[in-house]
C-alpha positions in Angstrom: -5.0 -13.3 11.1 -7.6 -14.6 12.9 -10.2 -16.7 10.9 -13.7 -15.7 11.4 -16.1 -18.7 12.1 -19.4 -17.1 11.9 -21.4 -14.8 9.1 -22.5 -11.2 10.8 -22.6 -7.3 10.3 -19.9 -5.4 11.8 -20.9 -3.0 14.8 -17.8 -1.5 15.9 -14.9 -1.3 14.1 -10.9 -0.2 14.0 -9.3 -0.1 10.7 -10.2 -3.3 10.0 -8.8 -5.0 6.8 -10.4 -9.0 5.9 -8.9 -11.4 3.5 -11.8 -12.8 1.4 -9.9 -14.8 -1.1 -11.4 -18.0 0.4 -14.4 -17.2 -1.2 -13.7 -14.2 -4.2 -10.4 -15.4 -5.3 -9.5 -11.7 -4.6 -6.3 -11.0 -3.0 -6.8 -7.8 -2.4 -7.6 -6.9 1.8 -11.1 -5.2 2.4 -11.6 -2.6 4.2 -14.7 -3.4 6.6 -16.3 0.0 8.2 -19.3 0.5 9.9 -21.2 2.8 6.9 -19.4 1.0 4.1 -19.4 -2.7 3.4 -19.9 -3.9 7.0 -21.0 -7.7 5.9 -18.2 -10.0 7.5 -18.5 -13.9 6.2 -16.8 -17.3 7.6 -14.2 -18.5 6.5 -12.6 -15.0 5.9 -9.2 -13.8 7.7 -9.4 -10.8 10.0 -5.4 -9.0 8.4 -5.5 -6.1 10.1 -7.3 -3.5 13.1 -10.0 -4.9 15.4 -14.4 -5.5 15.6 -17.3 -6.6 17.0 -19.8 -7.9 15.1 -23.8 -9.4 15.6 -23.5 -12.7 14.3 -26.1 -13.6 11.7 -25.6 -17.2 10.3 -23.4 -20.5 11.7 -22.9 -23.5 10.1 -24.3 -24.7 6.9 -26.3 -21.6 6.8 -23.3 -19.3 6.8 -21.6 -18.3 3.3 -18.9 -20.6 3.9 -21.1 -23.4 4.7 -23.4 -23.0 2.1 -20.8 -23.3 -0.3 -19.4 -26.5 0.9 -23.0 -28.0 0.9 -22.9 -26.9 -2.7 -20.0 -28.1 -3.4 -20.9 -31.9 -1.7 -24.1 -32.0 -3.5 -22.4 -31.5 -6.6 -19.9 -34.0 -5.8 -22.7 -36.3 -5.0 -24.6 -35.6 -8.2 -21.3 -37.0 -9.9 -21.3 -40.0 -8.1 -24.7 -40.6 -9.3 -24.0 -40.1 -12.7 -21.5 -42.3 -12.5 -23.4 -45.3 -10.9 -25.9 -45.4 -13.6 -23.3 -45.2 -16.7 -21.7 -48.0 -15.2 
């Protein structure tokens, strides 16, 4: 499947099934559809069908980003922690 890079809502749409486990944990596809659950987020895997989406957030402002920023500050805050015990 065919990795989405960007954050956006969904505006047309064919049977179209996204891996989230990246960011849930959940292995289970999801069924993306324009009246139900039309959020799509980096980092996600397109499985199955076809869409367009209006892309809303890039970069360290998408999901995907914002949890790797999180993730680096957190690894940073360690380091820290670190310098000052020893």
């Amino acid at each position: 499947g065919d990795l989405l890079p960007a954050d956006g809502v969904l505006i047309q749409g064919n049977d179209l099934k996204i891996d989230e486990s990246a960011l849930t944990g959940e292995s289970d596809h999801v069924r993306k559809s324009l009246d139900k659950d039309p959020l799509l987020l980096s980092g996600t895997h397109v499985m199955e069908g076809s869409g367009r989406m209006v892309v809303t957030a890039v970069g360290v402002n998408s999901q995907s980003g914002i949890i790797f920023t999180l993730l680096g500050a957190a690894g940073d805050d360690d380091d820290d922690s670190r310098d000052k015990k020893g």
